[in-house]
C-alpha positions, 0 to 999 in steps of 0.5 A: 903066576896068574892074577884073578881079579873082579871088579862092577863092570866084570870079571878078570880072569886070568893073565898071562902065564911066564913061558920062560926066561926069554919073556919074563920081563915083556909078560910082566909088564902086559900083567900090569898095564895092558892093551885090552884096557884100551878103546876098540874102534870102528877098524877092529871090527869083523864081523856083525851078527843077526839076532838069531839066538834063544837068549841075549847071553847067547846072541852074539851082536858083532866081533872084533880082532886086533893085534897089539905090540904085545898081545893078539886081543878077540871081543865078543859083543853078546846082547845082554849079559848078567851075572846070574846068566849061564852060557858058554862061549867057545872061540876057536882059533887057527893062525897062519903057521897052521889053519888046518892043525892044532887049532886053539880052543878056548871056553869061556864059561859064564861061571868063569871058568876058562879052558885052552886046548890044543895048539903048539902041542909039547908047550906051555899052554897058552893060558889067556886072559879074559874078562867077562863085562857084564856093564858093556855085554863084551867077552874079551880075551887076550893072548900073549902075541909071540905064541899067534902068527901074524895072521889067524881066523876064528869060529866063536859059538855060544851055548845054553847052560842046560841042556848044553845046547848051540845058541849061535855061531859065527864062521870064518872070522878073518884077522885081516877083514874090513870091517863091515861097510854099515854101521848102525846110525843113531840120532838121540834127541830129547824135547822138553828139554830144560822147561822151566819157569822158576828157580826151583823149577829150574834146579829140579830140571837140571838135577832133581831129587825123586823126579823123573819117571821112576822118581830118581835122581833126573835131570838135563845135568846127566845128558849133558855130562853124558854126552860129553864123557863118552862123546855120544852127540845129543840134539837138544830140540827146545833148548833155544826157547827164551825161557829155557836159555834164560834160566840156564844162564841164571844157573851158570850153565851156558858155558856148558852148551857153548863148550858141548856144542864147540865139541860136535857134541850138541845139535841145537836147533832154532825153536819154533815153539808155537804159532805163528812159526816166523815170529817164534823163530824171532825170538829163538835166534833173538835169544841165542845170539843174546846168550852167545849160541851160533844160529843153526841149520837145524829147526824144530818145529814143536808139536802145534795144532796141526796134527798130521794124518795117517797117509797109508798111501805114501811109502812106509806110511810116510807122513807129510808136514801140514800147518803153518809149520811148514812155513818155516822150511822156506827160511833156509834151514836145511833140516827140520825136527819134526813129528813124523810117523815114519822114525826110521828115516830121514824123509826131504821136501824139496830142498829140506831133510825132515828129521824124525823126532823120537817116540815119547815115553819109551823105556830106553834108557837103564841101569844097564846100558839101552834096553833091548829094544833099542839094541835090536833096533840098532842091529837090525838098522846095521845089519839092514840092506836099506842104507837110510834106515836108522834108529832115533831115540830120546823123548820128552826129557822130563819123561824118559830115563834117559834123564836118570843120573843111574841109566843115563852114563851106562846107556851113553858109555854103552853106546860108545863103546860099541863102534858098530854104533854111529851116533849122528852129528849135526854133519852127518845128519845134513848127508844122510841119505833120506826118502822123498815127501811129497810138498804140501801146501800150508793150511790157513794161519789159525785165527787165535784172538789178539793175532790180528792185533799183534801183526799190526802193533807197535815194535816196542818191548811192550809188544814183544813181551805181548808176544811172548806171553801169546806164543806160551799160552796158544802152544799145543798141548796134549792136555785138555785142561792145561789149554783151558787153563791157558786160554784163561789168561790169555786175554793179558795180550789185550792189556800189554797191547793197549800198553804198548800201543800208549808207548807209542802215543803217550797221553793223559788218560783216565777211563773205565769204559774199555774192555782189554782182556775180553773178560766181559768187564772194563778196566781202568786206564790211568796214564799221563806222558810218563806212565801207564796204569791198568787196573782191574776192578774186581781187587782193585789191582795194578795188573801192568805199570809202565814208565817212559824214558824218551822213546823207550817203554819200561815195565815195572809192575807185572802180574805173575801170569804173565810169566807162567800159570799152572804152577799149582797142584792141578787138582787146585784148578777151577776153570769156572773162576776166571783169573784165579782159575789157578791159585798159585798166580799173583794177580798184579800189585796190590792184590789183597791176600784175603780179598783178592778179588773182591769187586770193587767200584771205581771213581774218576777223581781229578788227580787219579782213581779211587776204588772202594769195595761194596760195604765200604769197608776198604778204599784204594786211591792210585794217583800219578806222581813225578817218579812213579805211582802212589797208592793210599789205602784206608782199610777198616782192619788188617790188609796184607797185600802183595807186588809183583815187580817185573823190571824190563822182562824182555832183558831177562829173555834176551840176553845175560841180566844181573839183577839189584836188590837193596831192602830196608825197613820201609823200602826195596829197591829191585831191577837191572844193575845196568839199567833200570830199577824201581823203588817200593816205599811205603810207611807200613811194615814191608818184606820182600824177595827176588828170584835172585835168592836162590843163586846161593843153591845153584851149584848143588843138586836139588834137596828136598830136605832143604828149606829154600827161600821164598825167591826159589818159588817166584817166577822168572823174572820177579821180585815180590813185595809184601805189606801188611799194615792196619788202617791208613798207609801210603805205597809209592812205586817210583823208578830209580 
């Protein structure tokens, strides 16, 4: 009796044949659950093959032997097969009772049919079973183990279909071989791993509809189950940004890197995401033990201003490391991430093994496992009498297919499931043999504006948040608008320095006399021993608003571009207009959505500031108050104004942050639910919305047909308050 069965990942031809009454029930069972069903390993393998055939159906890449309690199991790794390839593989087979007689010959056709020849002449033919795995590239073929003797040796050749040609043959396959001493070694690490800003960034990030580069199904998600579904290990170079833990902690899915990471799965190195490199690295580690992940032996250093010339004088065009950047190899990481134009080694300075980060955008990932490229790669490295050659592939997540819920688990099951392949772990990585850089001497720290300042400003939450806003917009990018764009709104380093430097020395203030930002134009400085209000005149907005607990300073109100600029269309971008360079950002509170900014002029009153706009037509008066700050507007029509809140945004960064928000009809309350929080009241119409909306869609896989709340669009971490009134109206910012 014989079975044929097929299936997605190939064709089942054959099975055993009962070859009498002394067997019937052993062949029986092996029909139903049989050993070839089982993983191969490292210690199967005999015999690795160069790429030397006129096609990949007929190139054979490696073969393996093994014997089972029940069966004598052969696999062919060929390098790509297809349903609609034509080729025949023919194995030839002598076991020890007879390697020069009767030797069993098998043809596979890639139609499928299969024919047996010679061996054990008068009997039963031995009739085996095969299947042709069109998904892993493999031909197995099974053979009843009572009809082998203990020890065999094969022949296996392939041929073209027409003419009937020989593609390639391997001699000489011994039962009894070791296995190659080499195997391919693999690193697949990815930047830009989780970049996110925003709630519905964030799920699109994570498991995005019609994203990615071929506008699939693409998201960090399918790495991640990859990964662990096949036990491939994956470095994930800028997971530890703040921004990026913080989110993922928002979707619930630290425990997922925690459990990866606990399984050797996961390299996951401290970031240095900008200049200069030791406090980027602050606030990574900050970060991660906030979030609960070990600290690292591993560094990535991202790509910054200093770009690495061609050094064609060095071995294999080995690159040096310049810039600051290399001041972080003196913190005792052993290894770093880090661009180097030689991929295909390890390189080390001193003391430090530099880790070569893949080439972005490279097609290696698809629907039917690694693209060729990537396979002849990893043949060749096994196959290469030089030890330290090794193949590194991954990229920009948001830009490569590997992210692709349809390429990612073929590409990661492939992998696994060819042991001639070693996916390197974070051990492995730290013993692998590497080449020798020359050191370089570090180049002068660049001269950004606000830097000098930074270094010398008071340790407070103010200044970190300074920090964290510099470190984003002073990061290399490839884009020349995105920088400009950037260097728009950095001058906000200014206003949260000269916040923080009032935390440190509280005291009544009112001025307009003080350019902060370097914008050219003045702002307003309105304080007292509690609070801190800096305002613009064009708008007459609350850009930054801060309360004092004692020694601690407390931010309330913040403008959007604090967080993340360039989340509007770039197409929408005018760099000639200043801060509203970007039309998506929300200028601080109390900017008008009609006439944002408008110029306005102010006066120093003696309970607070008044600013009123040049026909008149609109006056807004801030005064200090016992819990917070008011606003009283005198409008000649309809206003409708917004306020970004941003309660203790340092808290959302640096660790886990449950969030509170209460609305009534003319209120809303918004902040930590073990810490602070504000209150907006007003006597007018008020509406308004957290980030924290969009946690009932967390669990499900972005829906571009779905229509998301308001929240899903904010940025991390605020709340938005719209008022729209008509006339006279009171706000008061208070905190609780």
């Amino acid at each position: 009796m014989c079975v044929k069965k097929s299936s997605r990942f190939g064709l089942y031809l054959g099975t055993w044949c009962l070859l009498g009454t002394l067997f019937l029930s052993l062949a029986t069972v092996s029909c139903t659950v049989h050993p070839v069903d089982r993983s191969w390993v490292y210690a199967d393998l005999r015999r690795l093959d160069m790429l030397d055939a006129p096609s990949s159906a007929t190139d054979i890449l490696a073969v393996y032997t093994r014997t089972t309690d029940l069966s004598v199991d052969v696999r062919v790794d060929l390098l790509d097969i297809n349903p609609a390839d034509k080729y025949t593989l023919k194995m030839v087979l002598w076991d020890n009772r007879d390697f020069s007689q009767n030797p069993l010959r098998i043809d596979i056709s890639s139609t499928g049919k299969v024919l047996t020849i010679g061996m054990h002449a008068g009997k039963p033919a031995v009739w085996p079973r095969v299947i042709q795995n069109y998904q892993l590239d493999t031909v197995t073929v099974a053979l009843n183990r009572f009809f082998i003797g203990e020890r065999f040796r094969l022949d296996i050749s392939t041929y073209t279909a027409d003419p009937a040609q020989l593609a390639d043959e391997v001699h000489n396959i011994r039962s009894d071989d070791q296995p190659p001493g080499q195997r391919a070694p693999l690193i697949v690490a990815f930047w830009e791993a989780f970049p996110v800003t925003t709630p519905a960034q964030a799920l699109r990030r994570w498991d995005g509809a019609h994203t990615g580069p071929l506008g699939d199904r693409h998201g960090l998600l399918h790495i991640l189950e990859g990964a662990g579904q096949y036990s491939v290990p994956v470095a994930l170079l800028d997971i530890k940004n703040p921004a990026s833990l913080a989110a993922l902690n928002f979707m619930g899915h630290i425990p997922v890197l925690k459990d990866l990471y606990g399984r050797g799965l996961l390299i996951l190195p401290d970031v240095a995401n900008g200049e200069p490199v030791d406090i980027a690295l602050d606030f990574s580690r900050l970060a991660a033990s906030g979030f609960g992940l070990p600290a690292s032996q591993f560094v990535y250093i991202s790509s910054t201003n200093s770009s690495a010339p061609s050094t064609s004088s060095l071995p294999d065009q080995q690159q040096p490391v310049l810039g600051q950047a290399w001041q972080t190899l003196k913190g005792g990481y052993q290894a770093a991430f880090i661009p180097l134009e030689d991929r295909s080694h390890l390189a080390s300075s001193g003391v430090t093994r530099l880790v070569p980060i893949p080439a972005p955008d490279a097609l290696e990932a698809t629907e039917g496992g690694p693209s060729l490229d990537v396979r002849r790669a990893l043949i060749s490295a096994a196959l290469s009498p030089d030890q330290t050659d090794l193949v590194v592939v991954g990229g920009s997540l948001p830009h490569t297919t590997w992210g692709d819920s349809d390429m990612a688990y073929p590409s990661f099951k492939w992998i696994a499931a060819h042991p001639w392949i070693q996916p390197l772990a974070g051990h492995d990585i730290l013993t692998f043999p590497a080449h020798s850089l020359p050191v370089v001497s570090p180049s002068a720290e660049i001269d950004h504006p606000w830097l000098t300042d930074l270094r010398s400003a008071p340790r407070n939450s103010i200044t970190a948040s300074a920090w964290q806003v510099y470190l984003t917009l002073t990061a290399f990018n490839a884009d020349s608008r995105v920088q400009a764009l950037h260097a728009i709104y950095l001058g906000q380093v200014g206003e949260l320095l000269a916040a923080a430097g009032w935390a440190e020395n509280p005291a009544l203030h009112a001025d307009c006399s003080e350019d902060l930002n370097g914008d050219g134009h003045p702002e307003c400085v309105l304080a007292n021993q509690k609070y801190c209000a800096i305002l613009e005149t064009d708008g007459a907005r609350l850009t930054q608003f801060y309360y004092l607990d004692g020694n601690e300073p407390h931010q309330l109100v913040g403008p959007s571009y604090q967080f993340a600029v360039g989340l509007s269309d770039p197409s929408e971008w005018n760099l000639a207009e200043g801060l509203a360079a970007d039309p998506s950002v929300i200028p601080g509170a109390f900017s008008d959505e009609t006439t944002t900014w408008s110029d306005y002029t102010p006066t120093i009153l003696a309970d607070g500031m008044a600013f009123t706009n040049l026909d008149g037509s609109l006056v807004k008066t801030y005064r200090l108050v016992e819990n917070g700050i008011q606003v009283l507007y005198k409008a000649a029509g309809p206003i409708r104004t917004r306020i970004p809140l941003a309660v203790d945004p340092q808290a959302f960064y640096s660790g886990p942050a449950e969030y509170r928000a209460a609305l009534t009809i003319h209120s809303w309350t918004w902040g930590l639910a073990s810490g602070i929080a504000v209150e907006v009241n007003t006597d007018a119409v008020l509406s308004a919305e957290g980030f924290i909306s969009a946690i009932p869609f967390l669990a499900l896989p972005e829906d571009p047909n779905l229509d998301y709340p308001r929240g899903n669009y904010l940025t991390f971490p605020l709340s938005l308050v719209t008022i729209q009134a008509d006339g006279i109206f009171r706000v008061e910012i208070v905190h609780k």
